[in-house]
N, C-alpha and C positions, 0 to 999 in steps of 0.2 A: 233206247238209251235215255236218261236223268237228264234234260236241260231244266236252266233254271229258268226259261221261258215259258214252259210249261204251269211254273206257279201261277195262282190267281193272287190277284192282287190283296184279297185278306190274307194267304200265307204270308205274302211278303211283309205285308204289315206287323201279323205276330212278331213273325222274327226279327225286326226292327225294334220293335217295340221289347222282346227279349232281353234283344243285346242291349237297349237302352238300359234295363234293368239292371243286369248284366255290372256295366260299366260304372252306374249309379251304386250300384251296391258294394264294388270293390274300393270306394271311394268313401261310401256314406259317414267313417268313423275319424277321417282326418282331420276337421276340422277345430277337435278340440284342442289339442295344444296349440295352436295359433288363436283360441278365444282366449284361453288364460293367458294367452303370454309368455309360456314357455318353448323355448328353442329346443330344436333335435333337427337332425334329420330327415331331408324330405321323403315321403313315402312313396312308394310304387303300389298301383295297384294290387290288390292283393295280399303281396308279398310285404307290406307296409315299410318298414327302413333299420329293417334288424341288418348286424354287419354290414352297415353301408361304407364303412372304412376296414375291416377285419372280417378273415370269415368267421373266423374266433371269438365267439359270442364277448367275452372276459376281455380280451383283447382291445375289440370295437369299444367296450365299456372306456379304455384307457386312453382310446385315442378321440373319446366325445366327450368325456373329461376336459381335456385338452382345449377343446373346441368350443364346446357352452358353457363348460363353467361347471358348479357342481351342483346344479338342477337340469334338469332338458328332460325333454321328453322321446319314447322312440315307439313306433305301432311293430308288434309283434305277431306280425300278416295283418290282421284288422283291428288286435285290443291295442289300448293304448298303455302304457306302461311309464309311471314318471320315477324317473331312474333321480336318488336323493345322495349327496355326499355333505351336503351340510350338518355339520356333525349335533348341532343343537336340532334340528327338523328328526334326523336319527333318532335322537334321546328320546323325543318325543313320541315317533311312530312305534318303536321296541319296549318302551317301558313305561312311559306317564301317562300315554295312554292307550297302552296295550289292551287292558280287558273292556274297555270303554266306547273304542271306535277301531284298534286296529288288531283283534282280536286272530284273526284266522290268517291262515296262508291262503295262499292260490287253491284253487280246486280245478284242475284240469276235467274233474267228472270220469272219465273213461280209467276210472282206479281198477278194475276188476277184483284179485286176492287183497290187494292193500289197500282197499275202502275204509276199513277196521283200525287203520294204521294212527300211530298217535298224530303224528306228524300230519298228517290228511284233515282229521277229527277238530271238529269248529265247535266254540263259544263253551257252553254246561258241558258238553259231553267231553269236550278234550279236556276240562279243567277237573272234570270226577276222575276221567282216565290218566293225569299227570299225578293228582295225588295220592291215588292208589298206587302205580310206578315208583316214584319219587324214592320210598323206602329203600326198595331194593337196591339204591346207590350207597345207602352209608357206610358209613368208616367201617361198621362191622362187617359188614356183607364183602366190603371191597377188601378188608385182608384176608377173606375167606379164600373169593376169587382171585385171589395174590397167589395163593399157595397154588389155585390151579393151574394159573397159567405160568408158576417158575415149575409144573412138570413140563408142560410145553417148550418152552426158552428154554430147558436143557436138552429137549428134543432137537431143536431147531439147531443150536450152538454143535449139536454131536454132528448133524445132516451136515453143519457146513465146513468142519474140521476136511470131508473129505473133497471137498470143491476148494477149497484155499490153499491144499496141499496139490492139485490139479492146477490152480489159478485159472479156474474159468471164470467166466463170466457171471457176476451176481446180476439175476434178475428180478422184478416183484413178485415172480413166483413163490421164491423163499418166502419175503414177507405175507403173502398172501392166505399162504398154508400157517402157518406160526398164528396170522391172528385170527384165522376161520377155524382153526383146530378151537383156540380158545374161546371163540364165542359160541359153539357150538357146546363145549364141553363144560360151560357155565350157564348155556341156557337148559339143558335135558342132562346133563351129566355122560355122556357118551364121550368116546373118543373116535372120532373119523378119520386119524392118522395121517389128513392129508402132505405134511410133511414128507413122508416116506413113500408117497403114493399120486407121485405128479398126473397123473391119467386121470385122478377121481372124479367124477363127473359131479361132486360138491364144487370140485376148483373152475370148472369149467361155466359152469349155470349160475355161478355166484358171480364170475366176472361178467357175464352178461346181463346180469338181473337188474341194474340201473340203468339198462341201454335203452332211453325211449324209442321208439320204432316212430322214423323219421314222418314216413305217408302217412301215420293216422295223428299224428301233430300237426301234420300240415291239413288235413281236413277237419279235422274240429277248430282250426285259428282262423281257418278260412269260411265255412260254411256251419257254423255253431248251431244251426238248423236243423242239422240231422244227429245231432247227440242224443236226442231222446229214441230214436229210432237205433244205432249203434248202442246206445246201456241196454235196451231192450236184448240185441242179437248177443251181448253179455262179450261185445268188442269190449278192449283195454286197452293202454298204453304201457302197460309193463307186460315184460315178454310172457313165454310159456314157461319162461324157467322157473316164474317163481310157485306155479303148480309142482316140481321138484320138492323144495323145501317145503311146500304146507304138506304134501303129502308124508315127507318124514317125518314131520311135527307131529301130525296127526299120529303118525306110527308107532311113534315114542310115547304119543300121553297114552294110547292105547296098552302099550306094552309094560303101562307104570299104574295102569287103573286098578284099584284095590282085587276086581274080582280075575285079571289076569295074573297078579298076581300071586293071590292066595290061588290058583287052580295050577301054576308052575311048580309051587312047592307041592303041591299032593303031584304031580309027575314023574315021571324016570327021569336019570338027568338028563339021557339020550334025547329028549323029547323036549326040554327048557332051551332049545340054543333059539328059539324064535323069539324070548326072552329080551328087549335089546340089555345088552350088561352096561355096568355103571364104570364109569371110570376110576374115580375115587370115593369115598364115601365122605361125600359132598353134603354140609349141612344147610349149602342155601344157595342150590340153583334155582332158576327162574321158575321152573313148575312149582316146584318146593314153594316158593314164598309164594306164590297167587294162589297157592291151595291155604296155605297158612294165613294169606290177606281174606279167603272167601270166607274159611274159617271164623275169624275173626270179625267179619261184618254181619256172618249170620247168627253171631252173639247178642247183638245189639238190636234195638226195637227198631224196625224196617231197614235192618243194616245189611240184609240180602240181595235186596234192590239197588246197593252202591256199587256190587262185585262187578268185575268183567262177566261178561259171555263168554261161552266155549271158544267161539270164534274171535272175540278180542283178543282173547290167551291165547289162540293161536298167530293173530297176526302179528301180537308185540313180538312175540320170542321169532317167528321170521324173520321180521323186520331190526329188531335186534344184533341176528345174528350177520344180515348182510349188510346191514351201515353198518357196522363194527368191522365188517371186513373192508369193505370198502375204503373207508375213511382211513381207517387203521395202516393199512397196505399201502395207501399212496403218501400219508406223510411219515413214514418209515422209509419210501424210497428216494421221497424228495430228503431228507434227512439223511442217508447217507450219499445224494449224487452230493449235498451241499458240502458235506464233510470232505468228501475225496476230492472238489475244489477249490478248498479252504483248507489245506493239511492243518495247517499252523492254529487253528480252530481243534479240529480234532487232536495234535497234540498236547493242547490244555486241556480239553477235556478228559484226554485218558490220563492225564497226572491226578485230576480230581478223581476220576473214576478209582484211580492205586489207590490213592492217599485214605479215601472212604472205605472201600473192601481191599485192605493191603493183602500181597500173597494171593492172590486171587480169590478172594474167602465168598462165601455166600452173599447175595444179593439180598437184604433186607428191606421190607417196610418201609419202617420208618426212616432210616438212613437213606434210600434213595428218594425219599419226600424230601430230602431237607439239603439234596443236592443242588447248591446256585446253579453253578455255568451249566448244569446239562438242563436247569429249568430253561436258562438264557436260551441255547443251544434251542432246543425244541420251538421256544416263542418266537424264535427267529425263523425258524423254516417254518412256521406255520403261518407268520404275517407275509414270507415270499408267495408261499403256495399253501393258501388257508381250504380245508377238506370241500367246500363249497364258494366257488367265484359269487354267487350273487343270497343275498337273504332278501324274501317277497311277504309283505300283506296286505292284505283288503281293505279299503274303508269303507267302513258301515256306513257312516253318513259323510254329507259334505261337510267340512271342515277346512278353515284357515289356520295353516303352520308356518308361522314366523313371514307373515305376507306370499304366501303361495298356497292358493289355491286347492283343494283336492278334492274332486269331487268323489259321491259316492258309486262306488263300485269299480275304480281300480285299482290297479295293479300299483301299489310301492316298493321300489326293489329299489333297496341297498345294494351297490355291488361292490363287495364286500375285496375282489382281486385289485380294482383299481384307487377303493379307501385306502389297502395296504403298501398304494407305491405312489401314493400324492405326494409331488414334492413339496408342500407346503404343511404338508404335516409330517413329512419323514425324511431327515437329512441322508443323502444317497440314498433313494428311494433300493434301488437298485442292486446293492452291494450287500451281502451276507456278515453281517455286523451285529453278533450274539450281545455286545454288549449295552446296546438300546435299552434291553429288558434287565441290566445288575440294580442292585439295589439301591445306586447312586444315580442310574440314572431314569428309572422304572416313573421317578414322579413327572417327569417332562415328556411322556406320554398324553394327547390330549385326548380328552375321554372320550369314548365310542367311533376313536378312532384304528382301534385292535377289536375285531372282531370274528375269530377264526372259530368261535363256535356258535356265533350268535350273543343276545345281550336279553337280557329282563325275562319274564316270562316262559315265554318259549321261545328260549337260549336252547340248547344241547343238553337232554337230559343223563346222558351218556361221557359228559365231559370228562369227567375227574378218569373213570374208567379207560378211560381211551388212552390217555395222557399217560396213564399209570404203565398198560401194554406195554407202548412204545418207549416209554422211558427203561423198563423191565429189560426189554431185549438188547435194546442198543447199546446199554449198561453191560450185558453178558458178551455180546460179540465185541464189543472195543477194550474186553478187559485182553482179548487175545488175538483178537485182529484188529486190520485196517484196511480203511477204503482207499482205491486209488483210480483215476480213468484210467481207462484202456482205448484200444484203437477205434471198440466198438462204444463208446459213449458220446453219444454226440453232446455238441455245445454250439450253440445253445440247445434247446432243447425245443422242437417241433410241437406243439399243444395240439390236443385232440378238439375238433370245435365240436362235438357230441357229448351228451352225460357233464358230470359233476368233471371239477376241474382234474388235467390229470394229463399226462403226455399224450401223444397219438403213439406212440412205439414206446415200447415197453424201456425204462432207464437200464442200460450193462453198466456193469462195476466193475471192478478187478477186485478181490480179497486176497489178502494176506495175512502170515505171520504175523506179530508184532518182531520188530526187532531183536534179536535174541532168544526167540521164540521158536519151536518148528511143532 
């Protein structure tokens, strides 16, 4: 039998000597926000001083707010991370000098499929790849994608006539399928119907596809050592699901490539169902315009060298399709718990909604761009529960902002959940108060203090899009329903401390009628 008597006195020594190491190393990175001067949270080994007050990453952000002020610093296991609410330090990190010094996001490294991803992509290469992008957002393209997604939104409105006539429980499943049907069928033109097909393993691999996997976060914060060995083994921190969606991708552009197609039509028809079919005859889904961008660059004298790679074209329209569900789905759900707890909110809004499409008539364009209270309405539940608690970049070099400090190479996180509820910048931080954002009172806003899609730069290149969605649908269902809790909606509401912000238990609703309605 093992005594530890047995050792010779060099064993004992390494292992002394180890754990000195050991001990030294779980340590070695706290001492810099105590050189600058900024206050946070003490660190623990290791685990550095994340949620030292909340387990609730967003949360912890509100309650260290509170406590230091709106600079401090906190180690996130061992990086150190200077958390900013000074709204001029803000201005400066997001937009004056964004291309200059604060250029890039976070790079966790361990990206696996979404290395390629805009959002990931640092300095020349994200800024070739935003401007190429960019296009595909305008006015033209977005009333294109209007027509799409009101096939959709009368999908979703017909699905829920028969659950409001049941009065079950509305879940974010609804919305979930409504805005994944749509982004899907505006990035490849397909319909994946997942509205009428809650089992779809689209709905399933999409909700998990932002879920970091907790153990491999917690080894590369802790031991950033072995990352070159993990990219090697071609570990990542997004799941397997998102091999799911690239494999579609992949499936689609193959099933649209000139030479499968021209070999479809010399076939029987018997033999074309491998074919993927189109939904609508769509003049500018996202394949569509990167073919028509590549086109277009390889016009021009070395304008072949600015296009995407196959692989960028595949990762945007992924990545496309599952922030746009994501995002989409959660401020659709937090928009209508808010509603069904503010009736008197949603009763003015459905008077605006009649008075714009009287009779129930068609949803328009233009007419729902130019609706106040539901812009109000939206900006409000996006400053309670904006689609991301925190926005993160790099600094390239050390630099002084407004007498603070920053050195080169960390972490600046705006956290964007606890800007939206400082009571020094928002009377009743608290309270669901549409009318912040009317026209009378939109100027007493102070700047870079509304940040639900981010600011300058690389702000949300999907904004206007997104807004459009959910203004789209929630327009359709309040022309004929209403929200109300039920037994099953809790209040408050329990936050998920995992992934982008968003409950831990999915929001229940109750739908109804409208008044007079059946």
């Amino acid at each position: 039998m093992w005594a530890p008597s047995v050792l010779s006195a060099e064993t004992w020594a390494l292992l002394l000597t180890l754990l000195v190491l050991f001990v030294i190393n779980g340590y070695s990175t706290y001492g810099l926000f105590r050189e600058l001067g900024v206050p946070g949270p003490r660190p623990r080994m290791y685990f550095g001083s994340m949620a030292r007050h909340h387990q609730v990453y967003y949360l912890d952000d509100v309650a260290c707010r509170k406590k230091y002020g709106k600079v401090w610093g906190i180690y996130e296991l061992r990086r150190p991370v200077l958390m900013v609410m000074d709204v001029s330090i803000i201005r400066t990190v997001l937009v004056k000098e964004c291309f200059r010094l604060f250029t890039n996001r976070r790079n966790l490294r361990l990206n696996g499929d979404l290395a390629d991803a805009l959002s990931i992509m640092e300095d020349g290469r994200w800024r070739r790849t935003r401007n190429i992008l960019s296009p595909f957002f305008s006015s033209g393209r977005m009333k294109e994608m209007f027509r799409v997604a009101k096939h959709h939104s009368g999908k979703a409105t017909q699905f829920l006539k028969s659950r409001a006539q049941s009065q079950e429980a509305l879940v974010k499943r609804f919305f979930g399928a409504y805005m994944l049907d749509v982004m899907v069928s505006c990035t490849c033109n397909v319909d994946v119907d997942t509205i009428n097909h809650p089992t779809s393993p689209f709905i399933t691999h999409a909700s998990q596809f932002l879920r970091i996997s907790i153990p491999l976060f917690v080894l590369q914060g802790m031991f950033p050592v072995f990352l070159p060995l993990l990219e090697k083994l071609k570990v990542s921190i997004p799941r397997s699901c998102s091999q799911f969606f690239f494999r579609f991708i992949q499936k689609v552009r193959e099933d649209r490539s000139p030479e499968r197609v021209a070999g479809a039509r010399t076939r029987p028809a018997a033999s074309k169902r491998s074919l993927t079919p189109p939904l609508l005859q769509v003049s500018g889904d996202f394949f569509q315009f990167m073919a028509e961008a590549r086109t277009s660059a390889a016009g021009e004298p070395g304008g072949q060298a600015e296009g995407l790679t196959e692989r960028e074209v595949s990762t945007q329209a992924g990545m496309f399709v599952i922030a746009g569900f994501d995002t989409g789905a959660t401020t659709l759900s937090f928009l209508a718990y808010n509603l069904a707890r503010n009736p008197h909110v949603m009763a003015r809004l459905q008077r605006e909604i009649d008075a714009t499409f009287p009779g129930k008539s068609a949803v328009e364009y233009e007419a729902l761009m130019q609706m106040e209270y539901l812009d109000c309405v939206v900006s409000e539940s996006l400053r309670l529960y904006p689609p991301a608690a925190r926005l993160e970049r790099t600094a390239k070099e050390t630099v002084v902002v407004d007498g603070v400090k920053i050195p080169k190479g960390i972490i600046v996180t705006v956290p964007v959940f606890a800007l939206h509820r400082d009571p020094d910048l928002w009377s009743d931080p608290e309270d669901f108060k549409p009318e912040r954002f009317s026209r009378e009172n939109r100027g007493d806003i102070v700047p870079y203090s509304y940040l639900p899609f981010g600011a300058g730069p690389r702000s949300c290149v999907g904004m206007r899009f997104a807004l459009i969605l959910v203004k789209l649908l929630l327009v359709e269902v309040l022309q004929n329903y209403s929200f109300s809790v039920c037994e099953e909606t809790e209040i408050p509401l329990e936050m998920d401390p995992q992934g982008l912000l968003g409950p831990l238990r999915p929001i229940k609703l109750r739908v109804e009628p409208r008044a007079g309605q059946t």
